[in-house]
KEBA-461323 format. One record per residue: x, y, z of N, C-alpha, C in turn; residue in three letters; residue number from 1. Coordinates in steps of 0.02 Angstrom, whole numbers, plus 50000, padded with zeros to 5 digits. Example, Ala and Ser with C-alpha at 12.3 -4.5 7.8 and 13.67 -1.06 7.14 Angstrom:
// KEBA-461323
neast=50660 nnorth=49716 nup=50390 caeast=50615 canorth=49775 caup=50390 ceast=50660 cnorth=49835 cup=50390 type=ALA seq=1
neast=50642 nnorth=49888 nup=50354 caeast=50684 canorth=49947 caup=50357 ceast=50645 cnorth=50002 cup=50394 type=SER seq=2
***
This chain:
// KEBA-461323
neast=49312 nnorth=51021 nup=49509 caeast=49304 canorth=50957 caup=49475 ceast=49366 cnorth=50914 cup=49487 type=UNK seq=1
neast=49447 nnorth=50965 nup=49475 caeast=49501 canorth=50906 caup=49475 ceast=49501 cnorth=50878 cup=49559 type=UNK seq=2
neast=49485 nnorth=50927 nup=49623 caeast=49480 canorth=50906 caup=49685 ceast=49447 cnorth=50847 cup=49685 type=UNK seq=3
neast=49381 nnorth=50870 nup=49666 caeast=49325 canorth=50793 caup=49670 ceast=49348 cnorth=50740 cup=49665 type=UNK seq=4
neast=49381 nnorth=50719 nup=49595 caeast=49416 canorth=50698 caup=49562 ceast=49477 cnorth=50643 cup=49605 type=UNK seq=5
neast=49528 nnorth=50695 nup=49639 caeast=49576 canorth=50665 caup=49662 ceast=49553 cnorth=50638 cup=49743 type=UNK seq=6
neast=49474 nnorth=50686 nup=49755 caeast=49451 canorth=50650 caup=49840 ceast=49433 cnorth=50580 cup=49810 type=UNK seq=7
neast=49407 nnorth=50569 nup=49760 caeast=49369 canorth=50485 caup=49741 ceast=49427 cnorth=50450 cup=49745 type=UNK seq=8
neast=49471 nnorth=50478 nup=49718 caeast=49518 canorth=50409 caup=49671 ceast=49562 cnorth=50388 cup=49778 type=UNK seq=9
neast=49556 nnorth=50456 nup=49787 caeast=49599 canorth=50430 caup=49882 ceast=49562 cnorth=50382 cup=49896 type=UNK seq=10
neast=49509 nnorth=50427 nup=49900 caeast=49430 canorth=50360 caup=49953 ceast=49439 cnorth=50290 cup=49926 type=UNK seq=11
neast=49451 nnorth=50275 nup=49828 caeast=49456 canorth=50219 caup=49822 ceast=49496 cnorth=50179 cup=49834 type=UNK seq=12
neast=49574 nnorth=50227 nup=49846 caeast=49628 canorth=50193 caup=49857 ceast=49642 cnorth=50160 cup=49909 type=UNK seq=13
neast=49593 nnorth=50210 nup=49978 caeast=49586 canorth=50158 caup=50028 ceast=49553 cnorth=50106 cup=50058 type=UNK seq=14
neast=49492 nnorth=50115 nup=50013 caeast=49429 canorth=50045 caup=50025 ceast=49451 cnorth=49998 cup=49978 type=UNK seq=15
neast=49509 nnorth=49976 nup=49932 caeast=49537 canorth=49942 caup=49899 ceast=49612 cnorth=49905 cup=49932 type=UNK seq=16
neast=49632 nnorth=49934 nup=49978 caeast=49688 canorth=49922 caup=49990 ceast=49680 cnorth=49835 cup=50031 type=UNK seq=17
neast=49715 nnorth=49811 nup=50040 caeast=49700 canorth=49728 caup=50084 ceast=49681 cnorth=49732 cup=50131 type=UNK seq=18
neast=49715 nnorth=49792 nup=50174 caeast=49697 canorth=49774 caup=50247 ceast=49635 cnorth=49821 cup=50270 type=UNK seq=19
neast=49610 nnorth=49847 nup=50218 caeast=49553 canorth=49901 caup=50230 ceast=49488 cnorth=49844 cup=50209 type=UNK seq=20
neast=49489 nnorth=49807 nup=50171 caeast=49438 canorth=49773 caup=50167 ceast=49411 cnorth=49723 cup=50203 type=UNK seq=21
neast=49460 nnorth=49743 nup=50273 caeast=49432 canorth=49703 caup=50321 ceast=49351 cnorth=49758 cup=50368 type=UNK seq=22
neast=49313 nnorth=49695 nup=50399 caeast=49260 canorth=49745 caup=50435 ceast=49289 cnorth=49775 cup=50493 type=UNK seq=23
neast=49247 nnorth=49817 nup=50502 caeast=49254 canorth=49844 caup=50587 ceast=49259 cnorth=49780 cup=50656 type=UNK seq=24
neast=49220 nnorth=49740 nup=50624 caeast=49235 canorth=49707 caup=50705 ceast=49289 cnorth=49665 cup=50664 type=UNK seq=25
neast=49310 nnorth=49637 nup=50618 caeast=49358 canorth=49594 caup=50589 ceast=49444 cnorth=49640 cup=50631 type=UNK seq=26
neast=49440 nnorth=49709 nup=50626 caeast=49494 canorth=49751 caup=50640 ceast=49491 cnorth=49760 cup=50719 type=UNK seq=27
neast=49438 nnorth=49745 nup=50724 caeast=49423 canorth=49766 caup=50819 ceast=49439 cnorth=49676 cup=50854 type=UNK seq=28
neast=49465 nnorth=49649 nup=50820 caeast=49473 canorth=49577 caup=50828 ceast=49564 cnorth=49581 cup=50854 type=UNK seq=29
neast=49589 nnorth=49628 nup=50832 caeast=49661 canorth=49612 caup=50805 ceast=49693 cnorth=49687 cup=50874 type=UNK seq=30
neast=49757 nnorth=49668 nup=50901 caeast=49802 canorth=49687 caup=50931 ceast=49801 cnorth=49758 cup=50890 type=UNK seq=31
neast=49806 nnorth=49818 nup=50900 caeast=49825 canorth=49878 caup=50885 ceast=49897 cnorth=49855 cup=50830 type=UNK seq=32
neast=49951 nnorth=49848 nup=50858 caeast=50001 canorth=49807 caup=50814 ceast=49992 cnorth=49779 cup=50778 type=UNK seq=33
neast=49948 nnorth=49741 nup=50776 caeast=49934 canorth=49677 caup=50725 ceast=49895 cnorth=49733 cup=50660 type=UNK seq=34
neast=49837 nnorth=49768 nup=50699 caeast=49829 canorth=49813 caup=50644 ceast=49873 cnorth=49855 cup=50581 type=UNK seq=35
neast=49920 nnorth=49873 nup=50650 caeast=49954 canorth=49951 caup=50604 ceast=50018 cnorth=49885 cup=50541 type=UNK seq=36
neast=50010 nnorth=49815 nup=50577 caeast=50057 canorth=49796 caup=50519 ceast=50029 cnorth=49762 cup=50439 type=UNK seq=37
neast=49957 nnorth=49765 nup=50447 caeast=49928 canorth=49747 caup=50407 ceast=49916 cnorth=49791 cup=50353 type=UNK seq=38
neast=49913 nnorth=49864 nup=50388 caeast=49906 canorth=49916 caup=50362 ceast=49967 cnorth=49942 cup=50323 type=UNK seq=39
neast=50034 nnorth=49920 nup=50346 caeast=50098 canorth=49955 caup=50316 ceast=50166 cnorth=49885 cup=50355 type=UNK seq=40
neast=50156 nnorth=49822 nup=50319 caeast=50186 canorth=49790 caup=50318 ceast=50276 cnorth=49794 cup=50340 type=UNK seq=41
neast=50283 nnorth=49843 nup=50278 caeast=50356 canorth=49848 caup=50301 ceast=50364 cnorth=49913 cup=50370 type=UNK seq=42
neast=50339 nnorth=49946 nup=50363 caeast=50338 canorth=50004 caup=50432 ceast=50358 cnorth=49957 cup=50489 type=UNK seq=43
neast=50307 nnorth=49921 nup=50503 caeast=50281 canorth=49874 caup=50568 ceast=50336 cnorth=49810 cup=50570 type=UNK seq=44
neast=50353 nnorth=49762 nup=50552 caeast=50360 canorth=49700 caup=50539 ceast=50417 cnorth=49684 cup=50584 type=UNK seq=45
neast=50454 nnorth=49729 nup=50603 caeast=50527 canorth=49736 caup=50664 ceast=50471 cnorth=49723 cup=50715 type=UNK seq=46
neast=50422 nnorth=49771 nup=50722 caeast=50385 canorth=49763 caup=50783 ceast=50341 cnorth=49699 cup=50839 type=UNK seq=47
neast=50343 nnorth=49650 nup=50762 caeast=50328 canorth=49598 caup=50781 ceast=50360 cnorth=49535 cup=50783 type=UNK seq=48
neast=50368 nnorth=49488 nup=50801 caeast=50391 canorth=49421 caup=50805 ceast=50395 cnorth=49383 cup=50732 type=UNK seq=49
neast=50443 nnorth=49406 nup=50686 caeast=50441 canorth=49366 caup=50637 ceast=50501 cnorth=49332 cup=50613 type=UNK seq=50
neast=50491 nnorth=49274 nup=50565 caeast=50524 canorth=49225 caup=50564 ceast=50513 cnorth=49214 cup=50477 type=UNK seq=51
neast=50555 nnorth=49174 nup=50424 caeast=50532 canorth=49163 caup=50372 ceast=50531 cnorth=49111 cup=50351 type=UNK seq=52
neast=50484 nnorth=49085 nup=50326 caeast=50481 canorth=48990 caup=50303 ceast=50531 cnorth=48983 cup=50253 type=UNK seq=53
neast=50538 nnorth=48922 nup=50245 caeast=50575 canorth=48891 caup=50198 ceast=50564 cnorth=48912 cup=50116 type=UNK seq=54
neast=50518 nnorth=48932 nup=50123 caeast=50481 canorth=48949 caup=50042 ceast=50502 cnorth=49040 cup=50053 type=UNK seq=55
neast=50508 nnorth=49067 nup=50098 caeast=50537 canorth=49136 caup=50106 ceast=50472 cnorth=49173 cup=50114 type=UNK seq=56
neast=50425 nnorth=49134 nup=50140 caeast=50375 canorth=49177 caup=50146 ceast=50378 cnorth=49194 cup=50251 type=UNK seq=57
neast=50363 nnorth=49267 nup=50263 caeast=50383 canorth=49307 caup=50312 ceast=50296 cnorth=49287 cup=50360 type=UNK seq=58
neast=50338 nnorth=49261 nup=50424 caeast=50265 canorth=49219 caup=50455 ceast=50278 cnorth=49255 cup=50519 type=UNK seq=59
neast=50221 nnorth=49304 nup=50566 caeast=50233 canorth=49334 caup=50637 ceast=50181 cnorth=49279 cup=50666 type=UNK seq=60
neast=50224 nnorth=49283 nup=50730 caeast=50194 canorth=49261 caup=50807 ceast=50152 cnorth=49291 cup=50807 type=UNK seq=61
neast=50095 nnorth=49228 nup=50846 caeast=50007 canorth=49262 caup=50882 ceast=50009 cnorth=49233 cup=50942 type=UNK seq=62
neast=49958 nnorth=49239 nup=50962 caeast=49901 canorth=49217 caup=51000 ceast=49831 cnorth=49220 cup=51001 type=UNK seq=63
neast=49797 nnorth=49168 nup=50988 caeast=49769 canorth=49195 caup=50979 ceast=49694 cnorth=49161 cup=51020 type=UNK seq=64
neast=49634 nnorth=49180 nup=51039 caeast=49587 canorth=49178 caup=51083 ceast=49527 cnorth=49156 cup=51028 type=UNK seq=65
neast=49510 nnorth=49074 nup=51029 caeast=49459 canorth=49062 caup=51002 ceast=49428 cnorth=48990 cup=51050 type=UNK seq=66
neast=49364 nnorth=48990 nup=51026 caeast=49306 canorth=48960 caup=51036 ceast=49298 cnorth=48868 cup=51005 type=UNK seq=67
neast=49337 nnorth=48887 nup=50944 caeast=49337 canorth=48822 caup=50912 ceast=49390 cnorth=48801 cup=50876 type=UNK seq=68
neast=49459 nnorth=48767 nup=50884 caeast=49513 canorth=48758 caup=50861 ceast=49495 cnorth=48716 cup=50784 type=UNK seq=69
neast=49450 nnorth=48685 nup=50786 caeast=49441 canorth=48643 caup=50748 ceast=49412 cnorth=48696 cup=50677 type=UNK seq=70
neast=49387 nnorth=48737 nup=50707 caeast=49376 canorth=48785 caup=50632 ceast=49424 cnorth=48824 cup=50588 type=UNK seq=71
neast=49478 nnorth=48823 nup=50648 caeast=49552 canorth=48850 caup=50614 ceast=49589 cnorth=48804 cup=50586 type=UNK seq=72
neast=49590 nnorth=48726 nup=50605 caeast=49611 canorth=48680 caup=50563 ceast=49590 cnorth=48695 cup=50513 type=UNK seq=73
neast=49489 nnorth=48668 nup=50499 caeast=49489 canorth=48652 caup=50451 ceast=49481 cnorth=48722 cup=50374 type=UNK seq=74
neast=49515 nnorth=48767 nup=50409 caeast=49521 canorth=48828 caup=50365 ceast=49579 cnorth=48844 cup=50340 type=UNK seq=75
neast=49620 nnorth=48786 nup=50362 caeast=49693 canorth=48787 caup=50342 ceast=49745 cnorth=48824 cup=50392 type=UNK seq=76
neast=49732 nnorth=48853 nup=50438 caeast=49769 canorth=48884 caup=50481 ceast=49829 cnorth=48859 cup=50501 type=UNK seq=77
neast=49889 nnorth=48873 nup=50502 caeast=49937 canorth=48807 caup=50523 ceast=49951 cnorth=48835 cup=50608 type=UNK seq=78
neast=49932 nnorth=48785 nup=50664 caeast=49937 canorth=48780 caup=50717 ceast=49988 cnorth=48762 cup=50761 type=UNK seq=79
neast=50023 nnorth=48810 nup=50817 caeast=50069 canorth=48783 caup=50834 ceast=50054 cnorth=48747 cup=50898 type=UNK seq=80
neast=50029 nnorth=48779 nup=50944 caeast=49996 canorth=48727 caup=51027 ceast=49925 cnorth=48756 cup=51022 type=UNK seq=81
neast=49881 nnorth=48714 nup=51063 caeast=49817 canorth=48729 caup=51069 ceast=49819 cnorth=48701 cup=51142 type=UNK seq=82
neast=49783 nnorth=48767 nup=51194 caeast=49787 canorth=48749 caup=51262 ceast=49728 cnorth=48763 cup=51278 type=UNK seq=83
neast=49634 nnorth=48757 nup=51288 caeast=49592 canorth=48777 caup=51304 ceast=49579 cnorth=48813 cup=51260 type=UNK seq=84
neast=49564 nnorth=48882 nup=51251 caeast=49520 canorth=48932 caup=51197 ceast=49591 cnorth=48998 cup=51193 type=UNK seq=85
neast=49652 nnorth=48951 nup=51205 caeast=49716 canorth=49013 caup=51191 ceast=49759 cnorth=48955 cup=51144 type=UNK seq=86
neast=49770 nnorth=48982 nup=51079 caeast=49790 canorth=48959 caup=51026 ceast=49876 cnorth=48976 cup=51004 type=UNK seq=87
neast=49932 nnorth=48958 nup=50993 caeast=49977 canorth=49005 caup=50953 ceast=49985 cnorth=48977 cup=50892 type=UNK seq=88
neast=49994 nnorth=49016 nup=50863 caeast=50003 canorth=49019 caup=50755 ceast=50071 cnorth=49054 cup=50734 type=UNK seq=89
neast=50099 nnorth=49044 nup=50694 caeast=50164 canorth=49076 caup=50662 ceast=50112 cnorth=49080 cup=50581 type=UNK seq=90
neast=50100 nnorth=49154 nup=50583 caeast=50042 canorth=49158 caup=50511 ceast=50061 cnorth=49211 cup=50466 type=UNK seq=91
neast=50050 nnorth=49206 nup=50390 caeast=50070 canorth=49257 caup=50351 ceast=50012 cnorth=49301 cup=50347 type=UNK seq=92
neast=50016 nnorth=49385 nup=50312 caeast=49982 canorth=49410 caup=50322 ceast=49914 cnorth=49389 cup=50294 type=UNK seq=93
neast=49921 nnorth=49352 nup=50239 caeast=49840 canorth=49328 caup=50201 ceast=49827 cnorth=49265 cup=50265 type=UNK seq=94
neast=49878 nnorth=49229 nup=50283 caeast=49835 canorth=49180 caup=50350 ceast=49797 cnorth=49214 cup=50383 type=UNK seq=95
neast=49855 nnorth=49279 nup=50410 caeast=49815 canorth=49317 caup=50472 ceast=49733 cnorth=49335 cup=50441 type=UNK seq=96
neast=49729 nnorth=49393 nup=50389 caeast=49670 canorth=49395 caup=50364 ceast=49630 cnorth=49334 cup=50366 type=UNK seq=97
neast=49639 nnorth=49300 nup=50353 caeast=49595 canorth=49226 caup=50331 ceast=49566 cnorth=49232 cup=50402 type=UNK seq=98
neast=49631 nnorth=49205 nup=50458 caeast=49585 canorth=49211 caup=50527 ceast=49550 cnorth=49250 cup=50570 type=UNK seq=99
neast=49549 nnorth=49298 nup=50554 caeast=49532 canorth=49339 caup=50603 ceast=49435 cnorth=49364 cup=50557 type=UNK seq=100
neast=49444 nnorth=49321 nup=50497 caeast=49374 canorth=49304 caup=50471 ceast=49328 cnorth=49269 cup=50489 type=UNK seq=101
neast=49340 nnorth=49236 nup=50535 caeast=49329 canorth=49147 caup=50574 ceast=49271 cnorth=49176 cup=50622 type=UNK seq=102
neast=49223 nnorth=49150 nup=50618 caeast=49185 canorth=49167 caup=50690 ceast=49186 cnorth=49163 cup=50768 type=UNK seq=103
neast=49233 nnorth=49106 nup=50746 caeast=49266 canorth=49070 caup=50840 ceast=49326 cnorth=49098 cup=50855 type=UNK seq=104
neast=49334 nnorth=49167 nup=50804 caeast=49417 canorth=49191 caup=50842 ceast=49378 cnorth=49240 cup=50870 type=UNK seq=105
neast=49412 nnorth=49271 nup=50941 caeast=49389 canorth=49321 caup=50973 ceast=49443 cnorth=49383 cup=50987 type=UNK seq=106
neast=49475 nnorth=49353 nup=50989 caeast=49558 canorth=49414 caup=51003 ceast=49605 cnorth=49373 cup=50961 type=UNK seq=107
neast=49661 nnorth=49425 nup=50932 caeast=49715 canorth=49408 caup=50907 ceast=49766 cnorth=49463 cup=50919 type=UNK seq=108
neast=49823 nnorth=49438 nup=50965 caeast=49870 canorth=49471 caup=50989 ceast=49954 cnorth=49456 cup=50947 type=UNK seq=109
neast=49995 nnorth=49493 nup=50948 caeast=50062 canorth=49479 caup=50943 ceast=50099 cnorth=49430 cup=51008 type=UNK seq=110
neast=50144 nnorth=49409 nup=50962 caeast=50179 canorth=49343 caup=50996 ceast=50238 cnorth=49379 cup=51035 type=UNK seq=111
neast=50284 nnorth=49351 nup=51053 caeast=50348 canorth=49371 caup=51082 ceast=50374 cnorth=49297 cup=51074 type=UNK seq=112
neast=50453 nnorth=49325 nup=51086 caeast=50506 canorth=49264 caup=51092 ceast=50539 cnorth=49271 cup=51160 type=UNK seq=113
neast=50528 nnorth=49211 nup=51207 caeast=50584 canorth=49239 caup=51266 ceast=50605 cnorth=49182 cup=51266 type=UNK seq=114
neast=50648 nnorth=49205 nup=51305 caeast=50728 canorth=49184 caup=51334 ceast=50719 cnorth=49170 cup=51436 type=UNK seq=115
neast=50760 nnorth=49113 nup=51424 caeast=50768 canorth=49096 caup=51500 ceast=50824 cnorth=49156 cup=51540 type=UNK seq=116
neast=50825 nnorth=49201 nup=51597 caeast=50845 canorth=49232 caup=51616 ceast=50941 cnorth=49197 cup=51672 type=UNK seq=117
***
């Protein structure tokens, strides 16, 4: 009974968590990286391109591959260039969630910062 017990309360702990309540193709949308940082924020967050706004909220580099820019406007997305159906965003993790909800996003990758050699 106490097993049972402590298998429910796991199972719930993980179909409750933020980044678990995303769908299968919502997670099959997103960079392996992009996943594992959604999943464990602080683990990951070196791994990616991040920067922090003025308000101190912690925003990573994308890219990201959509169909309709105009649906990420009007969903609030804050946009940095739009070149054809390849997008970049500087997004927090509830942005990221938000977008990768969108029907016209198709891939979402991690950003990088370079430097002239």
């Amino acid at each position: 009974m106490r097993c049972a017990l402590i298998g429910m309360l796991s199972l719930l702990a993980l179909c409750c968590g933020s980044s678990r309540s995303l769908t299968g193709a919502d997670r099959a949308k997103l960079h392996p990286m992009l996943q594992r940082l959604l999943d464990d924020p602080a683990g990951y967050a070196a791994c990616c391109d991040m920067s922090v706004r003025s308000d101190g909220t912690r925003v990573y580099g994308v890219i990201i591959r959509a169909s309709n820019p105009d649906e990420l406007r009007n969903a609030a997305i804050p946009l940095t260039s739009v070149t054809g159906d390849v997008i970049t965003a500087r997004l927090s993790l509830e942005e990221l969630r938000k977008l990768i909800r969108l029907p016209s996003v198709r891939w979402v990758e991690t950003g990088s910062t370079n430097f002239p050699m």
